[in-house]
PATORPA-448206 format. One record per residue: z, x, y negated of N, C-alpha, C in turn. Coordinates in pm, whole numbers, plus 32768, in hexadecimal, padded with zeros to 4 digits. Each point is the difference from the previous one (the first is absolute). Example, Ala and Ser with C-alpha at 12.3 -4.5 7.8 and 13.67 -1.06 7.14 Angstrom:
830C8527823980007FA77F898000805A7F887FB87FDD7F97800680527F8980497FB37F93
END
This chain:
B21C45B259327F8780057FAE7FE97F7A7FBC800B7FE87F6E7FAF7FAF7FB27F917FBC803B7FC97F8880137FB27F9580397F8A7FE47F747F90801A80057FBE7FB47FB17FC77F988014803C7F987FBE80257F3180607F377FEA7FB37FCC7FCB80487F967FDA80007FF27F447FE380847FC37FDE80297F897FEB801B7FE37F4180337FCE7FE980327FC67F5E80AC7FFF7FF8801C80207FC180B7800D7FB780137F5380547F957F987FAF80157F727FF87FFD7FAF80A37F938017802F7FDA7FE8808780A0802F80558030806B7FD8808980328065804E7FC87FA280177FE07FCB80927F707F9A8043808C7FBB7FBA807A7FD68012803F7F7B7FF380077F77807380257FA27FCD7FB77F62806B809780027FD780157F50803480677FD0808B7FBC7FC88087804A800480467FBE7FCA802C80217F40803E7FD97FC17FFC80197F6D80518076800B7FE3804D7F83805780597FDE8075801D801D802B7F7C7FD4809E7FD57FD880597FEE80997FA08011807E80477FFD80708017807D8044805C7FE98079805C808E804F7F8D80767FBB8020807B801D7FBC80647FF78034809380537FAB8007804A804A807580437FBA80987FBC7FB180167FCC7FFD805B7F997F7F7FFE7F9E7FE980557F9A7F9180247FB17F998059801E7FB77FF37FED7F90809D80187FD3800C7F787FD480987FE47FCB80107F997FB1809780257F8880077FB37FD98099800E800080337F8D800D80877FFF800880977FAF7F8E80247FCB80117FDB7F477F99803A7FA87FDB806B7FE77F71803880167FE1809C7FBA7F5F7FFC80057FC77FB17FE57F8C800A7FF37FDB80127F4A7FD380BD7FEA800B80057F4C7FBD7FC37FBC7F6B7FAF802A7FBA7FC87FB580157F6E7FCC808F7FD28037803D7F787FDE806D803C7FD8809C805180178065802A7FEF7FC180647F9A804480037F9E802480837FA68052805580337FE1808F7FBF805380398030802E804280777F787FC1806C80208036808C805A7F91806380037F9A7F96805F7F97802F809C800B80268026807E7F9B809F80288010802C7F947FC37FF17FD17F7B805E7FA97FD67FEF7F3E80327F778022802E7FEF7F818062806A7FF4808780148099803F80517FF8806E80707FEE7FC38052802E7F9C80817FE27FC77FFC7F9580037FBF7FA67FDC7FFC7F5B7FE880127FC180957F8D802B803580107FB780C680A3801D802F803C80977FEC80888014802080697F987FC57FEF7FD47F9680547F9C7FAD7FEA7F8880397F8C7FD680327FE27F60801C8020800080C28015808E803780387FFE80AA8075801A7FC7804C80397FD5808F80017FFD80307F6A7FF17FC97FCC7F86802E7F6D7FE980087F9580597FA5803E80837FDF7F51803A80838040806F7FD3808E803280648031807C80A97FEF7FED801C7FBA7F8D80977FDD7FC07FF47F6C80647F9D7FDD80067FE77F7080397FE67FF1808D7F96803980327FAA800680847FB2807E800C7FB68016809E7FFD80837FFD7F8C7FF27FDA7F9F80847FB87F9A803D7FEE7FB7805F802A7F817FD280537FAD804480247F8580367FAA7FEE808F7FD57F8880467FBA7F948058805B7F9E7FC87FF47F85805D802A7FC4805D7FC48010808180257FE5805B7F977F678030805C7F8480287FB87F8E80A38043806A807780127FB28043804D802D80618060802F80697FB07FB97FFF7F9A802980917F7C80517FC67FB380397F987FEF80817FE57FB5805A7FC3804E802C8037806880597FE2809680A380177FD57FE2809F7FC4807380647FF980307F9B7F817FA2801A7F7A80097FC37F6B80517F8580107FD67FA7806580537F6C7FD780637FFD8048801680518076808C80068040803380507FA3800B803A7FCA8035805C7FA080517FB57F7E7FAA7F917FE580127FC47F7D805A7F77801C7FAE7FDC806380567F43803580AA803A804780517F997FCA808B8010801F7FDE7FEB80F180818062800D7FED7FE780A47FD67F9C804F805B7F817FC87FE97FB080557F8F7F987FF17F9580457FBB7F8A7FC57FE97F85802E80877FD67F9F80447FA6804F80507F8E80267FDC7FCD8091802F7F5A801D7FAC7FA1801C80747FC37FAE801A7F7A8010807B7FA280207FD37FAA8075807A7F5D80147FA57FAC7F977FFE7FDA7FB87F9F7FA07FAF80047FB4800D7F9B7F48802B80247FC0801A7F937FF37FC17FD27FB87FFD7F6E7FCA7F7F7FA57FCB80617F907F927FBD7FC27FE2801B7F9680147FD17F64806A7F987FDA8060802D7FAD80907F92803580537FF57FA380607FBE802C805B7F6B7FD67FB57FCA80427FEE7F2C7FCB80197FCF808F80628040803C80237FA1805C7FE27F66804180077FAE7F72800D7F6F7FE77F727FDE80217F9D80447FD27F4C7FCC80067FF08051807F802180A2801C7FB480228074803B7FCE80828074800E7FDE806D7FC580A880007F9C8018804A7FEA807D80027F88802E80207FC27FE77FF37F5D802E80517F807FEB80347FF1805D80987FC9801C80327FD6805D80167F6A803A80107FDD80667FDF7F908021805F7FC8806A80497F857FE8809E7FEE80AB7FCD7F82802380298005804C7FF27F5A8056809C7FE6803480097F927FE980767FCE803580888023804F7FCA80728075802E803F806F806180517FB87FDD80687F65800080597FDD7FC1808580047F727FFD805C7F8D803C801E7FD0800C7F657FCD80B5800B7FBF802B7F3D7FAB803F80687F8E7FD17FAF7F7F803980107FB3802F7F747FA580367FED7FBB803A7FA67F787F9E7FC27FF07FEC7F7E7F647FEA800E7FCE80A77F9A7F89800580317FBB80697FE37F6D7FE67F837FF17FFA7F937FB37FCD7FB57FA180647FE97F667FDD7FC27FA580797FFC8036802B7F7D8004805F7FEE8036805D7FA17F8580397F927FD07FE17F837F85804D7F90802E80527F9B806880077FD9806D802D7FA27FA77FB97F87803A7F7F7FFF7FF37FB57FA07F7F7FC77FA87F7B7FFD808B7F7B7FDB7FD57FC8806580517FD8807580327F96804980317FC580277FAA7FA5802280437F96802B7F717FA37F867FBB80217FA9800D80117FAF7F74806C80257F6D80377FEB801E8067802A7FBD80AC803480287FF3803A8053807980418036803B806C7F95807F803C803B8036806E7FC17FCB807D80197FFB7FFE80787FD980B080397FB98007806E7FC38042802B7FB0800B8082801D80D2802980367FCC808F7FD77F998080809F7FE17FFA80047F868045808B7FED803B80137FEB80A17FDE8029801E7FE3800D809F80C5802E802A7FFD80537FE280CF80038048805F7F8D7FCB7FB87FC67F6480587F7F7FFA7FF67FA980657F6A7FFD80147FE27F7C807F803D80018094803280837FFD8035800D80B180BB7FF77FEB8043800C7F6C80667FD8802680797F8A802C7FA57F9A7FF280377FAB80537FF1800580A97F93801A8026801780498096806080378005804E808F7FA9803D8063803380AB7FBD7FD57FF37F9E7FB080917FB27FFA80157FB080917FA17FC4800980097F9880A0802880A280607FC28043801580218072807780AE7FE67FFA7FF580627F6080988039800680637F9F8012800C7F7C7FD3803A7F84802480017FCE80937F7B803480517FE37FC1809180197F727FC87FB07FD97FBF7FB27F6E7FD17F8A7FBA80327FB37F9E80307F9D7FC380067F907FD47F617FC9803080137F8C800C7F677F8A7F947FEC7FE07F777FCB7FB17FB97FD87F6880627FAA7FA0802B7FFE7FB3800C7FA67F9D7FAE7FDE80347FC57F6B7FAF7FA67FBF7F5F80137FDE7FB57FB0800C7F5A80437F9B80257FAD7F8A806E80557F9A7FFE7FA87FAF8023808C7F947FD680247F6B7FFC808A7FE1805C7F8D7F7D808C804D8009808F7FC67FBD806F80967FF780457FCB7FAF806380517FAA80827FBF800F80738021803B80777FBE800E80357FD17F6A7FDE80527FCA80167FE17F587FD37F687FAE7F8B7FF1805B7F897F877F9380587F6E805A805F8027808880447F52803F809880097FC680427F9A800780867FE580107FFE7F9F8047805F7FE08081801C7F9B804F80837FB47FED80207F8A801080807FD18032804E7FFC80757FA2800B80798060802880787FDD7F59803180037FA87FA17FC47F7380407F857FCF7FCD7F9F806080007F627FC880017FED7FD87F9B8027804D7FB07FA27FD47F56800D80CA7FB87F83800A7FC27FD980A180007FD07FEC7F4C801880677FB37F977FE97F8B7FCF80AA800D7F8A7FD57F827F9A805480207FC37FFE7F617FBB805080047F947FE87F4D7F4F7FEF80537FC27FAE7FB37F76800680037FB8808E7FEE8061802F7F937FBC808A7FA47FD78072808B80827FF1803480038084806F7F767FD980A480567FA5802A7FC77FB080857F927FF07FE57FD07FAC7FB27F5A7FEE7FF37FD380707FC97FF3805C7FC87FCF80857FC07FA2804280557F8880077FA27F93805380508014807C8045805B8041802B803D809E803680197FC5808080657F768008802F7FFA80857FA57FDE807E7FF27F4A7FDD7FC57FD5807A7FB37F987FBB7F7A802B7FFD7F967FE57F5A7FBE7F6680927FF98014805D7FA87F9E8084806D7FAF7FFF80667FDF7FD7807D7FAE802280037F877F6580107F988003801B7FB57FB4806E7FC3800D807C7FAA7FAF80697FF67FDF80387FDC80827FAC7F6D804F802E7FCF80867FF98058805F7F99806E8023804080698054804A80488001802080257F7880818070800F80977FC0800D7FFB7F6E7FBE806D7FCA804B801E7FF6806E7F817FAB805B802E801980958043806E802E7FD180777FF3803D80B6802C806880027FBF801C7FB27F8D8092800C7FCD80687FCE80767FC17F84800F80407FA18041802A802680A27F948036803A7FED805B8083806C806580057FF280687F9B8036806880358095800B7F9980197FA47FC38097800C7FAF807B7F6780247F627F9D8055806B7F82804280427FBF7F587FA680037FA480187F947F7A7F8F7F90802A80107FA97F8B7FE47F6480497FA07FF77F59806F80137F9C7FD67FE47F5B7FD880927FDA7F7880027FC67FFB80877F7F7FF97F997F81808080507FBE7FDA7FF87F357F9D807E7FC57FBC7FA97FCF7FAD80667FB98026801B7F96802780487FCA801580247F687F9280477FCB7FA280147F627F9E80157FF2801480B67FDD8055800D7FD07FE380C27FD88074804180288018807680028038806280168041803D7F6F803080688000800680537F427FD5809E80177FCB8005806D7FBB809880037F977FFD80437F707FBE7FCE7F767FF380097FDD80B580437FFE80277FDB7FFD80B37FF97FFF8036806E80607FE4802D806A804280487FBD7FC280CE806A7F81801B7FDA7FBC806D7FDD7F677FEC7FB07FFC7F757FB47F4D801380837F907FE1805A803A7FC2806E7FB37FFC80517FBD8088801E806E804B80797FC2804A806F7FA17FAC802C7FAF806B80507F907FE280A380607FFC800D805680288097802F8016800680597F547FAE7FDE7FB1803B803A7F88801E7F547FA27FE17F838041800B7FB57FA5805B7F84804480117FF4806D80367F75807D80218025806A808B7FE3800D802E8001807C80507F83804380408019808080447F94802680A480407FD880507FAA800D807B80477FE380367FCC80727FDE7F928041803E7FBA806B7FB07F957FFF7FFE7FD280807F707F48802C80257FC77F737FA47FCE7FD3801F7F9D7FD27FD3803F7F4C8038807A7FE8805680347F877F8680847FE67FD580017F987F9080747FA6802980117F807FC080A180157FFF802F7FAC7F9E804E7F877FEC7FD87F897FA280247FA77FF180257F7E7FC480838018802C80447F727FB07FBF7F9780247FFA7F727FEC7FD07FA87FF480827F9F7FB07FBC7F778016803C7F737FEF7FAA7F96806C7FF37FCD802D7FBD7F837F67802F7F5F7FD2805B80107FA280407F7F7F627FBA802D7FE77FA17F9F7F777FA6801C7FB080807FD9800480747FC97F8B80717FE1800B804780A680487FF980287FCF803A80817FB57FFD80887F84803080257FB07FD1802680047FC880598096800C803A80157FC48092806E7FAA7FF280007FC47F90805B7F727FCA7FBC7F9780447F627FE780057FBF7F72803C7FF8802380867FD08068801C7FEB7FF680CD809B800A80158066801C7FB580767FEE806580447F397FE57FF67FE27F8980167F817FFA7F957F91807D7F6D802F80227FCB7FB2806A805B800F8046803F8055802B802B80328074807A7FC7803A803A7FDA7F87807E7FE27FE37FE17F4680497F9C7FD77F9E7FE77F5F800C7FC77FEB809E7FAC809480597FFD7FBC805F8076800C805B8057803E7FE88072800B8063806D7F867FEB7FEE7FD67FAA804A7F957FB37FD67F6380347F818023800A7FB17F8A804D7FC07FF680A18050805A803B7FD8800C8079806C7FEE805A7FF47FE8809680817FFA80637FE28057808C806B801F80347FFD804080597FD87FBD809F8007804E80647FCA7FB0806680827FB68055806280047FA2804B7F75802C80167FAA7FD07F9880057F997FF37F7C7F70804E80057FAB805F80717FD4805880097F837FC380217F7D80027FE77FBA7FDF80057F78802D80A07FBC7FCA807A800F804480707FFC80587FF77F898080803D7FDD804680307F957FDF805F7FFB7FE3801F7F5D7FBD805B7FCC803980487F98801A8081800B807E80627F877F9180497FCD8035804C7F777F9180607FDC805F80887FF47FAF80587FF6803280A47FFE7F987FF47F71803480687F9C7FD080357FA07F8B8077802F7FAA802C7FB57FC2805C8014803B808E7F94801A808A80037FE280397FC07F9A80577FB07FD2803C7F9B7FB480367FCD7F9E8037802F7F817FDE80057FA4804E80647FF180DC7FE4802D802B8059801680AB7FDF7F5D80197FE1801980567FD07F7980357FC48013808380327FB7803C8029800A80A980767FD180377F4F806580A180107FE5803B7F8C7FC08096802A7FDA80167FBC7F9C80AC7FE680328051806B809E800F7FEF803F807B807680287F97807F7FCC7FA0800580327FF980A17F657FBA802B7F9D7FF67FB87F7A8013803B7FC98084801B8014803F7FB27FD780B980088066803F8089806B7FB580168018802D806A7FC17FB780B27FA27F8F7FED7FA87FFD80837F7A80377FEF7FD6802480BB7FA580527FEC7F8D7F86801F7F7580757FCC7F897F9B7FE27F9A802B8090800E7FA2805F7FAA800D80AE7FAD7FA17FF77F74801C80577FA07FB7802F80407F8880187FD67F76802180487FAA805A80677FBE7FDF803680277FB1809C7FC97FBA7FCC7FC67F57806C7F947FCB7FF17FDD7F6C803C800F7FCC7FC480617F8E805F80597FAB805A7F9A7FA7807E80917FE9806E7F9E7FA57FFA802E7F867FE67FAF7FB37FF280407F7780627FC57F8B8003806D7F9F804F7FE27F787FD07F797FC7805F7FB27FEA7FCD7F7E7FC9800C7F8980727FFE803C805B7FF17F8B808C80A67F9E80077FF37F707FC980627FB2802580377FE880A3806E80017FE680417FF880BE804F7F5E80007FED7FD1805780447F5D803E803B7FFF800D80A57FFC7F9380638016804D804B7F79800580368017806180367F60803E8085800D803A80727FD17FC2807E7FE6804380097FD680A77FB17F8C7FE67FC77FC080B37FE88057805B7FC4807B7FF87FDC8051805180778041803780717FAC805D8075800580107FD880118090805C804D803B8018800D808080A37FBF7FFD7FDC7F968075809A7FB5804E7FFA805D807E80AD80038007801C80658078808A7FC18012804F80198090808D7FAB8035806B800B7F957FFD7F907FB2804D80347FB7801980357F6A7F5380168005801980357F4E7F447FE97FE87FFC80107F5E7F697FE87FEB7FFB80737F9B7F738063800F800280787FDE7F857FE07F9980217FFF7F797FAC7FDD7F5E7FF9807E7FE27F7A7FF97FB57FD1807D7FD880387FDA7F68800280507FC6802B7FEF7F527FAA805E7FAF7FE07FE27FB87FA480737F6E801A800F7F8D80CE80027FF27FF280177F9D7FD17F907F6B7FF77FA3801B7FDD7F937FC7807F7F837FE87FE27FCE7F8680687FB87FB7802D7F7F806F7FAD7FEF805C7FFF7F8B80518013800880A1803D806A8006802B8075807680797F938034804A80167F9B80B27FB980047FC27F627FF37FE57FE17FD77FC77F5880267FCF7FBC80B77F778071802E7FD98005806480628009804980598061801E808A8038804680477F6C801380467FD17F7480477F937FFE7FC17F9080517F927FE77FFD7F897F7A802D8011801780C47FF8804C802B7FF1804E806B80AC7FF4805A803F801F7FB080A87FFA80247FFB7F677FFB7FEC7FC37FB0801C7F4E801E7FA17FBC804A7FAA8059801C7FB17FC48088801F802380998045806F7FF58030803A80608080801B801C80457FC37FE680947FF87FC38046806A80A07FD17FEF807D80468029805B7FAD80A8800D7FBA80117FC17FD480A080158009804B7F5B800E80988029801780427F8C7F6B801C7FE77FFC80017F597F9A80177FC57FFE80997FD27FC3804A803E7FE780B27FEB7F7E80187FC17FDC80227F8F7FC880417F9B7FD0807F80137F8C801B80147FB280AE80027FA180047FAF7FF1807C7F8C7FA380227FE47F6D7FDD80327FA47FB47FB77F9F7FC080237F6D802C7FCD801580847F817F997FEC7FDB7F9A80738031803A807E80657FB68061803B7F9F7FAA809480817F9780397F8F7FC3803C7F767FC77FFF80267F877F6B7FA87FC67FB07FA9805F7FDC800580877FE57F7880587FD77F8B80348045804C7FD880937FA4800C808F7FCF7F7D80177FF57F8E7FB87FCE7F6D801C80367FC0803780B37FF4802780307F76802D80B980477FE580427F988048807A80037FF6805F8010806A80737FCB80278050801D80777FCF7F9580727FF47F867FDA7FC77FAE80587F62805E804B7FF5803C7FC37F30804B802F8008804B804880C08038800380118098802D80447FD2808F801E7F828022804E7FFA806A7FC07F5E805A8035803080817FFE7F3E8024803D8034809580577F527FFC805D8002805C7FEF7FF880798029802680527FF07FD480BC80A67F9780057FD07FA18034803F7F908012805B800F8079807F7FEF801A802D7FEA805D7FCC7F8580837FAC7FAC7FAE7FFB7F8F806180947FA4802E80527FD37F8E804E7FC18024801D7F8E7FAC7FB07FAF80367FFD7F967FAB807C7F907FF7804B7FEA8048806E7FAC7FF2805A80447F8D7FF980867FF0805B80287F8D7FD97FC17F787FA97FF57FF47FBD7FA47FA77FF1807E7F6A7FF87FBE7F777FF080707F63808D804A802C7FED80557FB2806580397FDB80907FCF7FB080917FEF805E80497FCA7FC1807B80427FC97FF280A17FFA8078804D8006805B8015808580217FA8805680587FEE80857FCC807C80487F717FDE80067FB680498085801B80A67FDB7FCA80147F83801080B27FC88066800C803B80887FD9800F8075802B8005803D7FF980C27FC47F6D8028801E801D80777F92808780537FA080287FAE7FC2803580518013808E7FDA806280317FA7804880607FF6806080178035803D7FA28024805D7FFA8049800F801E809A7F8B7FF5802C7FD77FFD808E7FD8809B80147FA180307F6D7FDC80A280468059804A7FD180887FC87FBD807C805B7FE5805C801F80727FFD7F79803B803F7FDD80BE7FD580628037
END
């Protein structure tokens, strides 16, 4: 049985580790909620099938499907994908699930965050989310994990960590009247600091989807490795998000990590912001509680919104002139993992990307250190033995 630790990640010498380290698999849950999915969320599930096939080329994948689409997603996900019942009320893995957390030993534990779907009724997406909020419990079960729960109301989406105590974040999201309105900047660091074991927060000032979740940071900055970030850019001074991404740019440029390095700083291009058209708004339905999608409504789309997995990094693409640029930028940053490309823009029409749809459970093995190509292979090698 799962332990709910009544202690801090930090207090027990726990920190989340980066992306870019061991991974013993993905989780993701199963879209079908119609008043966000068009369509009944068939061609949303075509999309989730494309973005688990891709990573399971890499590492394994775990999906949580409700009880009435049990048969549907075993049906649809290739075999060796696992599908557990786990309810939820829609499917953002990255904001409702857990965070994972190792200590030294190689001990993964869980942190458990309050869950609003993206403001409450301040400004949230949908109401109620009550089965989002219990699935990080039901990941710690099925794992037989130990579970941290934070009083801290966060989105795996709005942090990125380094694995050595330096985290960025946006003002836009974190401070936002929806989350934790009694909290001012120095408290929510501490709980950063508590329950993720970082030392430095960068603040960066906006997000590029106000709308949506307050501008999470995982559509605009990431780490690529200690030391090394990443930030999307746009070259067009008419675009409205030419100046909040250039701040963004100057504070990462001017800031250091918590081992005093001076970050190196790359940029990713942005592509074209999608504009949702007539027939694929007419295809979501219009419910109490939920915010409607309408004709005309611009979508955030962001190359960044990359999921890293053993081995390969899974980019959403739209079809956009700057697709094959992003791709290229991504391969020379990652020179030892393959860069795999999925259809990006049925996700993007539900409000986020592949990074929103997934997040990793960590092996806890920290001497293996980033990802160097060696490990994928010896550790194929071992479950081929």
């Amino acid at each position: 049985m799962a332990r709910s630790l009544q202690s801090t990640p930090r207090a027990d010498d726990f920190r989340m580790p980066g992306e870019f380290e061991p991974h013993e698999r993905t989780w993701m849950l199963w879209p079908q909620r119609p008043d966000n999915w068009r369509l009944g969320a068939k061609p949303a599930q075509r999309a989730w099938v494309e973005v688990a096939s891709a990573i399971a080329r890499f590492e394994p994948v775990s999906v949580g499907v409700n009880h009435d689409q049990y048969e549907n997603a075993r049906h649809q996900l290739p075999p060796h994908v696992r599908v557990v019942e786990i309810s939820s009320d829609d499917a953002w893995m990255r904001d409702c699930g857990p965070t994972f957390v190792v200590d030294d030993s190689g001990t993964v534990r869980i942190v458990d965050w309050v869950f609003n779907a993206w403001g409450g009724l301040h400004d949230g997406l949908y109401f109620p989310w009550d089965k989002d909020q219990l699935v990080p419990a039901k990941v710690a079960e099925i794992e037989g994990v130990d579970r941290y729960q934070a009083p801290l109301v966060m989105e795996g989406g709005s942090f990125y960590t380094d694995g050595e105590g330096t985290l960025l974040t946006t003002e836009e999201c974190l401070l936002s009247a929806g989350r934790n309105p009694g909290l001012g900047r120095a408290a929510i660091e501490r709980h950063l600091q508590d329950y993720l074991g970082v030392e430095v927060v960068i603040w960066l000032e906006h997000g590029i989807d106000p709308e949506e979740t307050n501008g999470h940071v995982d559509d605009v900055a990431c780490f690529v490795r200690p030391g090394v970030v990443l930030a999307v850019v746009t070259e067009d001074r008419r675009d409205w998000r030419y100046g909040l991404l250039q701040d963004n740019l100057r504070r990462l440029r001017d800031s250091c990590d918590a081992k005093g390095r001076r970050l190196e700083v790359h940029t990713l291009p942005l592509p074209a912001e999608v504009v949702v058209t007539e027939e694929e708004a007419w295809g979501v339905d219009v419910a109490m509680g939920s915010t409607p999608r309408m004709a005309g409504d611009k979508a955030a789309a962001s190359y960044l919104n990359y999921a890293l997995v053993e081995g390969g990094v899974i980019m959403p693409v739209f079809d956009d002139p700057q697709d094959a640029v992003a791709k290229a930028t991504l391969e020379r940053l990652f020179p030892h993992r393959e860069v795999v490309t999925v259809a990006g823009r049925e996700i993007l029409l539900g409000g986020g990307n592949v990074h929103c749809i997934t997040q990793q459970q960590p092996r806890g093995d920290r001497a293996a250190g980033p990802f160097d190509g060696r490990r994928q292979q010896d550790r194929r090698d071992t479950e081929e033995g």
